[in-house]
N, C-alpha and C positions, 0 to 999 in steps of 0.2 A: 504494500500500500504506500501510494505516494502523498503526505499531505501538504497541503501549502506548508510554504515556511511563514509566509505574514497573513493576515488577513484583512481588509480593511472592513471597519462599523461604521454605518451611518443612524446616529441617535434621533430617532426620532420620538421621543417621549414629546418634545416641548409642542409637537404640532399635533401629532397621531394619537398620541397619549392623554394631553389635556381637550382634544375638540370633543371626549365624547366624557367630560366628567361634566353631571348636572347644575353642581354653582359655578359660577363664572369665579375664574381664578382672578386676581387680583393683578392687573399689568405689573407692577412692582415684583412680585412673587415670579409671575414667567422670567420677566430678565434676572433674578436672582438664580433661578436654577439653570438658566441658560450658560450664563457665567459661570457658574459650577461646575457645568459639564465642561466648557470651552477649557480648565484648567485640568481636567482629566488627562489629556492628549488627545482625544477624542481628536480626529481632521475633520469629523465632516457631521452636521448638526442641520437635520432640518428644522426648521426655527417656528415658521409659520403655515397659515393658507392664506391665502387671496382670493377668499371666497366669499359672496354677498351674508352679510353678517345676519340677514335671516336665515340664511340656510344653515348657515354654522354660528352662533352668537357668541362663540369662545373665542373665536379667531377673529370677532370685528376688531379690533387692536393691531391685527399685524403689519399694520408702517409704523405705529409707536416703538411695538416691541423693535423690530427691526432699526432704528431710529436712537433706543436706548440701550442696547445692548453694548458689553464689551467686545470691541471685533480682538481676537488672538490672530496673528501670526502664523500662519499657514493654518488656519482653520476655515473650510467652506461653511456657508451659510445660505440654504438651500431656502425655498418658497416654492411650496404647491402651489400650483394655476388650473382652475377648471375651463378656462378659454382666454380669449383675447385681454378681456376688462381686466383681468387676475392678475395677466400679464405684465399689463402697462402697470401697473398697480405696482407688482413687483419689482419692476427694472426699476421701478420710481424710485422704490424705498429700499433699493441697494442689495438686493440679494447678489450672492455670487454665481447659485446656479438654479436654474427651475425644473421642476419635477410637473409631468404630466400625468396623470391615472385612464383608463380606458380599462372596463368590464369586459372578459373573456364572455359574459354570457350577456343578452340582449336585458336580460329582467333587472338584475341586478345592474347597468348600467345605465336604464332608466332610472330607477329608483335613486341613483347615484346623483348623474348630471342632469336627467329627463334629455335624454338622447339618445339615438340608436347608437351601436358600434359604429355603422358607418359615418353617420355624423359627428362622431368622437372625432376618428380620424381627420376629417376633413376638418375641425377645429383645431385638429393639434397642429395640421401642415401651418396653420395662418400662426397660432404660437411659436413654433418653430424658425417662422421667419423676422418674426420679433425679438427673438432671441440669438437670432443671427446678427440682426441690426444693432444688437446690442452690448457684442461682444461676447455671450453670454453662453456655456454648455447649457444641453438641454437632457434630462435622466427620464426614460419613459417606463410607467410599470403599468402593468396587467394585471389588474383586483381579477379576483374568482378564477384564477389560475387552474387549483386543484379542486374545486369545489363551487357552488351556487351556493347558497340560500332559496333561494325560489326555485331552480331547476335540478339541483345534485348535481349530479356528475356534470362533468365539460369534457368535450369529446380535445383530447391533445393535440391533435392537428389544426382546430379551431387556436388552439394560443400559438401555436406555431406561424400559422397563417397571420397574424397581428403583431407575433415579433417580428417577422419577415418586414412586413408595411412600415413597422416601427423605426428599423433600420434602415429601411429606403427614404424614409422622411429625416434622417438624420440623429435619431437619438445617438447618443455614443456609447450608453449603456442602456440595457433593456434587462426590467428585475421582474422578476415574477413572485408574485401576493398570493401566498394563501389568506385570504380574506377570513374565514370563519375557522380556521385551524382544524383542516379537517384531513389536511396531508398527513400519508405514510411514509418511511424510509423506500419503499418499492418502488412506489409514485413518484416519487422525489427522483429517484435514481434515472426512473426513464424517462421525466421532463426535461429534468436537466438537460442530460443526454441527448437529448433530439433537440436542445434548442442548440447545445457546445455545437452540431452537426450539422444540424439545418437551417442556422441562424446563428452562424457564427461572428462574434463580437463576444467585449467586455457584457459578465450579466450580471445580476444581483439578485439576493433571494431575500424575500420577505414573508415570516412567519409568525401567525398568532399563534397562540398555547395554547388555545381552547380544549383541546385532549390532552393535555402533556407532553406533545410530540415533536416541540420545535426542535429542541436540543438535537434530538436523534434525526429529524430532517437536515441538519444542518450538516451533521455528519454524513450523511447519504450526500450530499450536496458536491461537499468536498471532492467527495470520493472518484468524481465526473470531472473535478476540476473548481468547483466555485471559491472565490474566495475574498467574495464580499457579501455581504448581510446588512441587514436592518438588524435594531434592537431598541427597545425604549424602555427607560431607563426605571428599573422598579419592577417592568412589566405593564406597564400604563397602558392602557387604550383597549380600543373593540373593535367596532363603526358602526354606525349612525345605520344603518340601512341593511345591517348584518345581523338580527336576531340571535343575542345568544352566543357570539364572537367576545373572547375577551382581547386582553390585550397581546399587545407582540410579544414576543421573548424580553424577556427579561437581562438586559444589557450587562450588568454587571454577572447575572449567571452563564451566557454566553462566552464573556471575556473568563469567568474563572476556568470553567471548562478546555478554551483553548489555551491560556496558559501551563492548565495542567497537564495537556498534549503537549508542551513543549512547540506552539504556533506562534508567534510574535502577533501584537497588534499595536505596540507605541502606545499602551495607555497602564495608568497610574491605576491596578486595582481599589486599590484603600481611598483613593478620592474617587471612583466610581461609590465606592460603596457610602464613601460619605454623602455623596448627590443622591445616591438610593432612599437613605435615611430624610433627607432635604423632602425632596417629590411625596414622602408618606406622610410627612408633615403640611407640605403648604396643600394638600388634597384632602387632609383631615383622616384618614382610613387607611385602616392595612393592605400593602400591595403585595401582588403576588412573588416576586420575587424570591429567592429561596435562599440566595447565598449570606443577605446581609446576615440574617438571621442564624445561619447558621455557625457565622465566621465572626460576627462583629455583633456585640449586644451594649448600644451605648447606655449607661445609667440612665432610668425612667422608662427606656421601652421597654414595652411587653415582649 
């Protein structure tokens, strides 16, 4: 078995994480944790969305956050865009690089953007070139990769078929979302696989916990070659439109895991785990997360 020697994490707790907690986190509290993370080593932080703040009310802040943040030093500072408006939004208020999402299955990417697939695409070409004008990379990812909510299964050649497009419209990397965490290591193995193959480029994998299974998808990942991931930071998040979806993997259990394989990732466990402890605080409630708990018990927590 070959496994990477490095792996890169992209934290998305501060966007993925807090868009689906009920109280509205407090602007002050997002850039506190933000900055937190940014001092980890962490390179790469999606920060916000760029989305109409009825759709999402956590995220109407994001050109403040973005605005009051501390930028680090070789650290990207990503912003989701659901179309054009997101965009301009985002180039405004200084992101480094934007992230596009498009649904493997029609239901779910209604419910998502109220678009078809095919009108996703045709939305992201005109993002794309906004972000071209802007100096700007563009990272595209596939919700409902391994799974539906409304439909179950997703036939693989359907996600294949939209990495393909993905890549002809210019993404430089294409991740693929398990949306509702409903991937195996098997599944894992043969998407992978066919996208390393048939859609070849840099990819990325994105996985919720909702069965317990990220960790071990992620190892299946590798095993094809992957070796870049999502994570949020705690285990924070679900989505809005996913029933029953928790949140992604759990970032600082990720990074323990691959430090204990002996995988490089450039990050400060002990101040992940201290931002782990931060995120269960400014949320109010216990996060899923396994390793603070098991490694680190600071006086007062339970």
């Amino acid at each position: 078995m070959s496994w990477p020697q490095r792996v890169t994490i992209t934290e998305v707790g501060p966007r993925d994480g807090l868009q689906n907690e009920a109280r509205i986190i407090p602007l002050d509290r997002k850039i506190a944790l933000i900055d937190r993370l940014s001092a980890t080593g962490l390179g790469r932080i999606e920060a916000a969305s760029f989305v109409h703040p009825k759709a999402i009310p956590q995220m109407a802040d994001a050109g403040d956050v973005m605005g009051a943040i501390q930028r680090w030093p070789g650290v990207t500072y990503i912003g989701l865009v659901p179309n054009e408006v997101g965009a301009r939004n985002a180039i405004a208020a200084g992101v480094d690089e934007i992230s596009v999402v498009v649904s493997a299955s029609e239901s779910h990417n209604r419910a998502n953007v109220n678009r078809s697939v095919a009108e996703s695409l045709e939305g992201i070409g005109a993002v794309a070139a906004l972000a071209r004008g802007a100096g700007l990379p563009w990272a595209a990812y596939i919700a409902t990769a391994f799974g539906c909510p409304y439909e179950g299964a997703v036939d693989p050649s359907r996600v294949i078929a939209i990495a393909c497009a993905l890549r002809e419209a210019g993404a430089y990397v294409v991740a693929l979302g398990d949306t509702i965490g409903v991937a195996n290591p098997r599944q894992v193995f043969g998407l992978v696989s066919r996208l390393r193959d048939e859609a070849p480029g840099p990819m990325r994998l994105h996985f919720h916990d909702t069965r317990g299974m990220a960790l071990a998808n992620i190892v299946a990942a590798m095993e094809v070659g992957a070796a870049q991931f999502d994570g949020s930071i705690g285990g924070l998040g679900g989505c809005p439109y996913a029933p029953g979806a928790s949140g992604n993997v759990a970032t600082e259990d990720m990074v323990g895991m691959l430090h204990g394989m002996g995988i490089e990732t450039g990050i400060d466990l002990d101040a992940l785990l201290d931002a782990a402890w931060f995120a269960e605080e400014i949320v109010g409630r216990p996060l899923e997360g396994r390793l603070k708990r098991a490694i680190l018990r600071p006086a007062g927590q339970p």
